[in-house]
DOKOL-766897 format. One record per residue (C-alpha): x, y, z; residue number from 1. Coordinates in steps of 0.25 Angstrom, whole numbers, plus 5000, padded with zeros to 4 digits. Layout:
<nodes>
   px   py   pz palo
    X    Y    Z  NUM
...
</nodes>
This chain:
<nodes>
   px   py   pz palo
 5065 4667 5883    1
 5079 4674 5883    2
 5080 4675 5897    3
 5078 4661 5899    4
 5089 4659 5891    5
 5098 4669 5898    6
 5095 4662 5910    7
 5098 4649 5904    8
 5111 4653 5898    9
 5115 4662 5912   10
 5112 4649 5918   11
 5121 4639 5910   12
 5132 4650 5912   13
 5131 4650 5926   14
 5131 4634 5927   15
 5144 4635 5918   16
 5150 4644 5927   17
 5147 4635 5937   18
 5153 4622 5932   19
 5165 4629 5929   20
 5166 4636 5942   21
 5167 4622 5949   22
 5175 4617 5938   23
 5186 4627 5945   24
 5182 4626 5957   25
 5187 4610 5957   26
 5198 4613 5949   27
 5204 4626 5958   28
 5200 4615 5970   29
 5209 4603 5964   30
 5219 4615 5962   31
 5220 4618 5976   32
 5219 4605 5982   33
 5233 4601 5973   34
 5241 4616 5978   35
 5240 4630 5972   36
 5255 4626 5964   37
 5249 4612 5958   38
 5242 4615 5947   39
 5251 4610 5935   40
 5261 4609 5945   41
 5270 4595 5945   42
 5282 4590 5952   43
 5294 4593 5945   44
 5294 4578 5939   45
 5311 4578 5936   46
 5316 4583 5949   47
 5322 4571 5953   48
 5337 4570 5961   49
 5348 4575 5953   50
 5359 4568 5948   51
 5370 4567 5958   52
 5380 4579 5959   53
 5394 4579 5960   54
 5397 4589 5971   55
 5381 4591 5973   56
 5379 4598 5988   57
 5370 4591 5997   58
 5364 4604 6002   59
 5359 4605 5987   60
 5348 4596 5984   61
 5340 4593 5973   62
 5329 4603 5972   63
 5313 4601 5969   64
 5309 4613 5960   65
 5314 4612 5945   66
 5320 4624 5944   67
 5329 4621 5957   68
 5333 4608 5952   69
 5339 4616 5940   70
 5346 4626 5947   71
 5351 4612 5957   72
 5356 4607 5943   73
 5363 4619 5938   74
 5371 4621 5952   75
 5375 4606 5951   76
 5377 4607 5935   77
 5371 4596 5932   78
 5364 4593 5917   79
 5351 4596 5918   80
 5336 4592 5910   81
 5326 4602 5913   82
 5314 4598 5907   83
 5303 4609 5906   84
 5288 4601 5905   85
 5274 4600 5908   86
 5265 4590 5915   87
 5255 4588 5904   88
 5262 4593 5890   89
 5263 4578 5882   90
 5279 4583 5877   91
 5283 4586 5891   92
 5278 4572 5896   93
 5285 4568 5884   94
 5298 4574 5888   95
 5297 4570 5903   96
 5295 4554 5899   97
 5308 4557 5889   98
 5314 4561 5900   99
 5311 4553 5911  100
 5316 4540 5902  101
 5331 4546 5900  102
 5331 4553 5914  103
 5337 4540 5919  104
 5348 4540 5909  105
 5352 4553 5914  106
 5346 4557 5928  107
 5361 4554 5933  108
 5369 4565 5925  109
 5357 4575 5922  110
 5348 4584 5930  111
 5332 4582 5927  112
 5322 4593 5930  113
 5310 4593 5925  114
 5300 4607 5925  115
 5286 4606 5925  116
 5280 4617 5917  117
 5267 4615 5925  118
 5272 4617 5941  119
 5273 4633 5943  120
 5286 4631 5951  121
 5293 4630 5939  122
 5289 4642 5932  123
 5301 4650 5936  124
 5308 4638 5928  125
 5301 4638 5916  126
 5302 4653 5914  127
 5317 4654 5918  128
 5319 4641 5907  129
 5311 4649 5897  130
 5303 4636 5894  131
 5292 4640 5885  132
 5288 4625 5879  133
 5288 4612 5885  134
 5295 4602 5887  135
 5306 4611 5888  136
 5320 4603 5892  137
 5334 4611 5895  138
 5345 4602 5895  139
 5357 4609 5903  140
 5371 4605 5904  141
 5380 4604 5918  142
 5384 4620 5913  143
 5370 4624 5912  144
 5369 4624 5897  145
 5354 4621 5895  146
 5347 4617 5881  147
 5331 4618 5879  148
 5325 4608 5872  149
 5310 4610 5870  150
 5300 4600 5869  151
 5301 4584 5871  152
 5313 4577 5868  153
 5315 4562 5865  154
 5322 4553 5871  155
 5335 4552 5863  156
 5335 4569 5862  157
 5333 4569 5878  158
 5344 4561 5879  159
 5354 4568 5870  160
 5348 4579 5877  161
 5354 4575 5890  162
 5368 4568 5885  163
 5370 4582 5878  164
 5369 4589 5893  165
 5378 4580 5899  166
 5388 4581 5888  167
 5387 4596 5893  168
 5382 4603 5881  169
</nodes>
């Protein structure tokens, strides 16, 4: 009687083990069919051209990667949002519809970059920003003064946000 429950248990294991090792079999399979960098990985959603630039060089273009586009804005001393966010944390969406509806009201005069938390590229980023929670925002003056703000902002606080870096300080 015992070892026909041994057999019976070793055999329910061994179908569990099974199942679960063609659970990862399809999963590591969809991986693979998307690109060894794309999982969790999104486009950086605010790279979008940058405000025009007094003096700008036409050998210097707008860059692709977040981080670039920063260093672009700084060598141009431009006022700068740099939102730190996820593609699937409810307060980043939040943050990214916030500011997505005054973006129009300021894409002139300010610099947008957003950082996904999820794509690896910007890892180097997120560790040189120190950003430990998100939504993270920096807002960072033509000087390069920046202020950190975490968590999602509203609309009127995003704003005053951004007049204040225009203002300079």
């Amino acid at each position: 009687m015992k070892a026909s429950r041994k057999k019976k248990r070793g055999f329910r294991w061994l179908v569990g083990g099974l199942v679960v090792l063609a659970v990862v079999a399809v999963l590591a399979a969809k991986a693979l069919q998307a690109g060894p960098d794309a999982v969790g990985a999104q486009p950086i959603e605010g790279s979008q051209a940058p405000p025009s630039v007094a003096g700008a060089d036409a050998n210097d273009p707008w860059p692709a990667g977040a981080a670039e586009q920063l260093d672009w804005a700084m060598r141009h001393q431009m006022p700068t949002m740099l939102l730190f966010r996820s593609v699937d944390c409810i307060p980043c969406k939040l943050m990214a519809e916030v500011t997505e509806a005054v973006r129009g009201d300021y894409e002139n005069d300010i610099v947008f970059i957003t950082v996904i938390t999820n794509d690896r590229a910007n890892r180097a980023l997120i560790q040189q920003a120190g950003v430990q929670s998100i939504p993270t925002s920096f807002f960072i003056t033509r000087s390069g003064q920046p202020k950190r703000i975490v968590g999602a902002l509203s609309e009127h606080a995003l704003r005053t946000q951004l007049s204040l870096i225009l203002e300079g300080e």
